[in-house]
SEVEXNU-946406 format. One record per residue (C-alpha): z, y, x; residue in three letters; residue number from 1. Coordinates in nm, 2 decimals, decimal comma, m for minus. Layout:
BEGIN
Z:Y:X:ala:NUM
...
This chain:
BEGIN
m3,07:2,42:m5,11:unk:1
m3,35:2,71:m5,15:unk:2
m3,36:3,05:m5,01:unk:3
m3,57:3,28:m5,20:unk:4
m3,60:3,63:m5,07:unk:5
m3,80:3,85:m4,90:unk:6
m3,83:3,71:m4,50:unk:7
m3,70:3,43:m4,63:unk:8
m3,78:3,23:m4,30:unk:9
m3,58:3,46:m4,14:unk:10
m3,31:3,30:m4,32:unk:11
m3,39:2,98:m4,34:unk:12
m3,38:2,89:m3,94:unk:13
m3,01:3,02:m3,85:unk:14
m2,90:2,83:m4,21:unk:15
m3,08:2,47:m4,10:unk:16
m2,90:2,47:m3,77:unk:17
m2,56:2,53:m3,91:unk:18
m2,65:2,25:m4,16:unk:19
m2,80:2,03:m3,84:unk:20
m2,49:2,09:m3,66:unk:21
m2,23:2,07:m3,95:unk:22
m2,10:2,40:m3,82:unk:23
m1,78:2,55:m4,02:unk:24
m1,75:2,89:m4,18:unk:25
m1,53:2,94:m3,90:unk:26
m1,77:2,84:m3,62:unk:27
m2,11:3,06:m3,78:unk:28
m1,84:3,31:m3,81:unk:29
m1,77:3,33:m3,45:unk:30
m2,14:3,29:m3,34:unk:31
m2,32:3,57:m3,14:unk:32
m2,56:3,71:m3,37:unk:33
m2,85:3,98:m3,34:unk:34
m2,74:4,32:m3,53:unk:35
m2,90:4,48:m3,69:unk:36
m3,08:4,13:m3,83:unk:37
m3,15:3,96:m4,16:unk:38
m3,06:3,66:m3,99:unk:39
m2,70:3,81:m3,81:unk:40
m2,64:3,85:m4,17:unk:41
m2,59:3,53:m4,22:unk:42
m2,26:3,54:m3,94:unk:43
m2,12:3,83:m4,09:unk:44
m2,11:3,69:m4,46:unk:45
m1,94:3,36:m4,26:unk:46
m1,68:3,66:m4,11:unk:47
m1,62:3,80:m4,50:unk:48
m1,59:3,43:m4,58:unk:49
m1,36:3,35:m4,32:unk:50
m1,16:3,65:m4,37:unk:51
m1,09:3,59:m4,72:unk:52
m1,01:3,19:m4,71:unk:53
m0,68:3,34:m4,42:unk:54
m0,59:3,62:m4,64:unk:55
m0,54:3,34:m4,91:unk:56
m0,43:3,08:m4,69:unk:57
m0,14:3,35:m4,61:unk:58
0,00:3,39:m5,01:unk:59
């Protein structure tokens, strides 16, 4: 994949390891983050993810 923004690198580390360590949605979800961070980010768009997939998993 690419990441294009601004501090992209900030991005791009926290994604590679989840990649590395074939992490689930679940798992970055749970994952102690730094807030406020570009790269906690990354955990709490996992948490919206996560959210969503039990809310449908539920209908």
């Amino acid at each position: 994949g690419t990441v294009v923004a601004p501090r992209a690198s900030e991005l791009i580390h926290p994604i590679s390891i989840a990649v590395d360590n074939n992490l689930t949605v679940e798992q970055i979800a749970n994952a102690f983050t730094v807030y406020p961070s570009l790269s906690g980010s990354i955990a709490e768009v996992a948490r919206q993810l996560h959210t969503v997939k039990r809310a449908e998993e539920q209908v």
